[in-house]
N, C-alpha and C positions, 0 to 999 in steps of 0.2 A: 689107828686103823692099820692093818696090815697090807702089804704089799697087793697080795691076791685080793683082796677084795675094790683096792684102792683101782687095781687093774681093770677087775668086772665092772666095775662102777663106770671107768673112761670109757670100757668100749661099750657099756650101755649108752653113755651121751652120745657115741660115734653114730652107732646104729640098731635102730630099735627092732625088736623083735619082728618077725613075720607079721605077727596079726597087730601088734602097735602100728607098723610101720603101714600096712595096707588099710586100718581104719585113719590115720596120719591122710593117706592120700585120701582115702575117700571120704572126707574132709574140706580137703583142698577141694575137692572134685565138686561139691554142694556149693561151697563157697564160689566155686569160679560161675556157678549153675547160675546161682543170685547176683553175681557181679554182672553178668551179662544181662541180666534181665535189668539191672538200675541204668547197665551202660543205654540203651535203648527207650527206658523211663527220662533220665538225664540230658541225656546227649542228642539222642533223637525225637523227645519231645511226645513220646508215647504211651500213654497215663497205661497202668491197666487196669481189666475191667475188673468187677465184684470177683468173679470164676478168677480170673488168673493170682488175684491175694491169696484168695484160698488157696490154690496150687501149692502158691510159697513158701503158705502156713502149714503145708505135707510136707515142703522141702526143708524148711527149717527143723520140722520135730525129724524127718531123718538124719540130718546135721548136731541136731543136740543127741539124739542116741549114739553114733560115734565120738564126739564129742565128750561124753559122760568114759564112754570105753579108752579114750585117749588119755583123758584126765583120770580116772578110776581101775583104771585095768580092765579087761575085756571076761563081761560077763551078758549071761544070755538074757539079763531083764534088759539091760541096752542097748540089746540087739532088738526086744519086742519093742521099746518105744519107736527104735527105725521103723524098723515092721508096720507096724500101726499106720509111720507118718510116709511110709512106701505105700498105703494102700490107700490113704485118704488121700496124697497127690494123684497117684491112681485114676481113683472114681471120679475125682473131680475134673479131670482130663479129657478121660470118657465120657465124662456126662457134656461138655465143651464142644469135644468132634461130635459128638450125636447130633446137637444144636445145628451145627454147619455142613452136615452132610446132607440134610433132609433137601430135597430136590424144591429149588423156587428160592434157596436162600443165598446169600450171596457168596464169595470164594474164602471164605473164614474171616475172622478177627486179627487184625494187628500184621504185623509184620512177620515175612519169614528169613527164617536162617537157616541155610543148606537147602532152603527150598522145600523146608516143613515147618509149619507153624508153633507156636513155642510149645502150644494145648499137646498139640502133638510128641513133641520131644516132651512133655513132664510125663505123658505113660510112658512113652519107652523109658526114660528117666526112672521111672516106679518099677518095672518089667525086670531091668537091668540091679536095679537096687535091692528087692528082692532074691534075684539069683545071686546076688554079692551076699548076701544078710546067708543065706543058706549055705555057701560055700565057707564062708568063715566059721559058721557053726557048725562044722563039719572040723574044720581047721581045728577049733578049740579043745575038739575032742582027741587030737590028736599030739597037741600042744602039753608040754608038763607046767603045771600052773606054779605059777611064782609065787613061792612063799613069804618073800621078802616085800620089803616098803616098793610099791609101786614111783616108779623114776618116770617123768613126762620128760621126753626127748625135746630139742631145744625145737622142732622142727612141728611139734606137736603143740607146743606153748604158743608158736608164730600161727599156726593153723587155728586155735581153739580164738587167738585175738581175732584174725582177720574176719570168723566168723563171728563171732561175739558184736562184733563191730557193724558188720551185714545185717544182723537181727535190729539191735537199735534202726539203724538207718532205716530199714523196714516199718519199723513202728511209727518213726516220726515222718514217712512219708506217707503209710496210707492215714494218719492223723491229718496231714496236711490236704488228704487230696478227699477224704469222705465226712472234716470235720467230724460233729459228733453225731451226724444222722448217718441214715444209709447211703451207700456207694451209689453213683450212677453207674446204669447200665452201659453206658458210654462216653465215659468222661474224656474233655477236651481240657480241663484244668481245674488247678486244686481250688476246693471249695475253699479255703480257709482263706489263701489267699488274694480270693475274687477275681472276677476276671481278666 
C-alpha cells in the first residue's frame, strides 16, 4: 500500500465525511431517542401503551435507514426507508395528541419531559427528521461520490452497536410486556411476567 493512500485511509478513520459523520450523529441522536424512552420504561416503571411501540417501530426504521447509510454509504434508497419510518412515527404521534386533546379527556398519557409529552416530541422528532432526510439529500448532490470501498468510521461501528443493541432490547420487552396477544391499552406490567 502506498504512503498516499495509507494516509487518506488514517484520516478517513480520523474523521468521517460530512454526510458519514452527520448520518453517524443522527444515529446516535435516535439511539439516545429510545434510550430515554427504556430509561422511563426501566427505571421509572412506566410500561408504554400500544400507540407509543409503534412510535418506536417509526423511530427505529428511521434508525436503520441511517444506519444502512453508515454501514453502506450514503444513498437515497436509505434515505426513503428514514422517510417512511419519519412519517409512520409521524402519524402515529398525531393520531396520540388527537386522542388527548378532545375536550373531557384527561391531561395526556404518561410522563412528560421538558414539559411535553413523549407523543408529542415523536412528531416533532418526525418534523425535524424529515427536514434532516431533505437537507442531506440536497447535501448528496453536492457531495463527490466515493468510488472506493466504503470505510465505517470507528465512531459509526460504536453507533450502529449501541443501536443494534436498542432494537433487540425493544423486541424482548414489548414480548415481555404484550406476551403473544394484544397490548393493553394501559398496561401497569408485563404480561409474561404476571403480576
Amino acid at each position: 500500500m502506498s504512503q498516499r493512500s495509507a494516509e487518506t485511509k488514517s484520516s478517513t478513520e480520523k474523521f468521517p465525511g460530512v454526510s458519514d459523520g452527520l448520518n453517524i450523529l443522527a444515529l446516535y441522536s435516535i439511539s439516545l431517542a429510545l434510550g430515554i424512552a427504556f430509561y422511563y420504561q426501566l427505571v421509572l416503571h412506566e410500561l408504554p401503551c400500544p400507540l407509543c411501540l409503534l412510535q418506536r417501530v417509526g423511530l427505529i426504521a428511521i434508525g436503520i435507514g441511517f444506519m444502512m447509510n453508515v454501514r453502506a454509504g450514503v444513498r437515497s434508497t436509505h434515505y426513503g426507508v428514514a422517510m417512511i419510518g419519519a412519517l409512520l412515527a409521524g402519524i402515529i404521534g398525531i393520531r396520540q395528541v388527537f386522542l388527548h386533546i378532545v375536550p373531557g379527556r384527561t391531561n395526556g398519557y404518561g410522563s412528560e419531559i421538558w414539559g411535553v409529552h413523549f407523543y408529542t416530541l415523536t412528531v416533532l422528532s418526525a418534523i425535524a427528521a424529515v427536514l434532516f432526510i431533505a437537507v442531506m439529500l440536497m447535501l448528496k448532490t453536492w457531495e463527490r461520490p466515493n468510488k472506493g470501498k466504503h470505510i465505517v468510521h470507528f465512531l459509526g461501528k460504536y453507533a450502529m452497536l449501541i443501536f443494534t443493541a436498542l432494537i433487540i432490547a425493544n423486541l424482548f420487552s414489548t414480548i415481555l410486556e404484550c406476551a403473544a396477544g394484544q397490548c393493553e391499552g394501559n398496561p401497569t406490567y408485563y404480561l409474561l411476567l404476571g403480576r
